[in-house]
C-alpha positions in Angstrom: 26.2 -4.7 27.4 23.2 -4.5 25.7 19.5 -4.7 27.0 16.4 -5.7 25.4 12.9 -5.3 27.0 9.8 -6.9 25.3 7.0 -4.9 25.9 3.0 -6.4 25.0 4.0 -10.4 26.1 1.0 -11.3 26.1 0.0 -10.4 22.6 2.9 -11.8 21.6 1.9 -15.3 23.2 -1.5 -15.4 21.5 -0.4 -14.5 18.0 1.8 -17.2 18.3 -0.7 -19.6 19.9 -2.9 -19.2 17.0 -4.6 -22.2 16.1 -4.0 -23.9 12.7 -7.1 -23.0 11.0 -6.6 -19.7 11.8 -3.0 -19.7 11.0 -4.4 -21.0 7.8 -6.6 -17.7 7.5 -4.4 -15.6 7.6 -2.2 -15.6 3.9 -6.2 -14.9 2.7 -6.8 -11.9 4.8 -3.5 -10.6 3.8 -4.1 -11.3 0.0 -7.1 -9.3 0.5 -6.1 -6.5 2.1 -3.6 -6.3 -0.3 -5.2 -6.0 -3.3 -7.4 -3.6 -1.5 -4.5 -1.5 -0.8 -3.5 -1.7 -4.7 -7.2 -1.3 -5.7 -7.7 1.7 -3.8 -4.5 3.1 -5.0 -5.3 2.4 -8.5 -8.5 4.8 -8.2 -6.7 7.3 -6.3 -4.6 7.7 -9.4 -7.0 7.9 -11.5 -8.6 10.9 -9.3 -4.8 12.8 -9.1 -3.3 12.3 -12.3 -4.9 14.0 -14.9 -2.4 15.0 -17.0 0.0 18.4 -16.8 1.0 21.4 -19.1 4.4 21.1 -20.6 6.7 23.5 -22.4 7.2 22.3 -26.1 9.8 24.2 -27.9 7.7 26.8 -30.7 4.8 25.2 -29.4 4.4 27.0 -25.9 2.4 25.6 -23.2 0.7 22.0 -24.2 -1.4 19.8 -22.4 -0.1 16.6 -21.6 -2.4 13.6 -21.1 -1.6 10.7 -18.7 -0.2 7.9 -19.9 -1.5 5.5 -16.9 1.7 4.1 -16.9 2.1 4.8 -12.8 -1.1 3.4 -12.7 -0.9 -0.2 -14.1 3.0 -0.7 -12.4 0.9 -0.7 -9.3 0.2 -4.1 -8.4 0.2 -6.6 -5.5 2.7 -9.1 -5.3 2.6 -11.5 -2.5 5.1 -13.2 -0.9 6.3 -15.1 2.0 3.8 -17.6 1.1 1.1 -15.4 1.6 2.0 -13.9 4.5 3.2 -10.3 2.9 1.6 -8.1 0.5 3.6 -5.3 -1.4 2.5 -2.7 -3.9 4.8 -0.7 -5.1 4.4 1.0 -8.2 7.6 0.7 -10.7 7.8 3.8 -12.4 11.3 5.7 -12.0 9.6 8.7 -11.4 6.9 7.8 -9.6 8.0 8.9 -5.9 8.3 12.6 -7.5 4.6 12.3 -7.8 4.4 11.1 -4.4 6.3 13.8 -2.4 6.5 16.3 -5.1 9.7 18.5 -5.9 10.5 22.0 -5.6 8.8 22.5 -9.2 5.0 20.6 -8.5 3.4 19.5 -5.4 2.8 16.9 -3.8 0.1 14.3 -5.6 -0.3 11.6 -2.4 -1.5 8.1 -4.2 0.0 5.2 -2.2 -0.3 6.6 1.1 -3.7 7.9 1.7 -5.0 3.7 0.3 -2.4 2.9 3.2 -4.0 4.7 6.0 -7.5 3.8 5.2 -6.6 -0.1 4.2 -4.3 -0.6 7.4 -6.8 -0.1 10.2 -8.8 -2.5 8.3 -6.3 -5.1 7.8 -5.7 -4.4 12.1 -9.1 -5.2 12.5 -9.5 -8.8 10.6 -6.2 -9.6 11.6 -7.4 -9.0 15.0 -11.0 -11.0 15.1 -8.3 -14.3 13.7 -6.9 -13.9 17.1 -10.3 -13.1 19.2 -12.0 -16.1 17.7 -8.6 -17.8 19.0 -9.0 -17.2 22.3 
């Protein structure tokens, strides 16, 4: 038999006793921290990808400038009417930039916006259920 224990009750019970004006609040705190969280990845792009040398057959080593492809694919769309945010950038290749492979490291976009746009989104989220109280 299986057992399930809820821990943090009482946190629990005043989320969901959130009045309706601030239940109301909260697709608009979400919306913004979501486009924060794409703005902010947005210019962390433009800071880490700034093009790469590429092997061109009789050519040798060339420059190659970014395309901002990765760049514009990263948008916020928000659903669950209003109540989640999700950027995601839509390139094929862009979770090689990401992580990196064995062949280039590691350029960290998406999850450096995250940790500095979370604690923030904590924090309003937090105040809607404060001024609840």
């Amino acid at each position: 038999m299986a057992k399930a224990k809820l821990e943090g009750i009482e946190a629990l019970n005043k989320v969901l006793k959130i009045k309706k004006n601030n239940a109301k609040k909260i697709p608009d705190v979400v919306r913004k921290h979501g486009a924060g969280l794409s703005n902010k990845t947005q210019s962390n792009m433009l800071k880490q990808y700034t093009g790469h040398y590429e092997w061109k057959k009789g050519r040798g080593k060339v420059f190659v400038h970014p395309t901002g492809a990765t760049r514009r694919s990263a948008v916020v769309e928000i659903t669950d009417s209003g109540h989640t945010a999700t950027v995601a950038p839509n390139t094929k290749y862009f979770p090689y930039l990401e992580y990196g492979t064995r062949f280039m490291k590691a350029r960290p976009t998406l999850r450096p916006a995250f940790m500095r746009e979370a604690p923030l989104f904590k924090k309003d989220i937090e105040k809607l259920i404060k001024n609840d109280s």
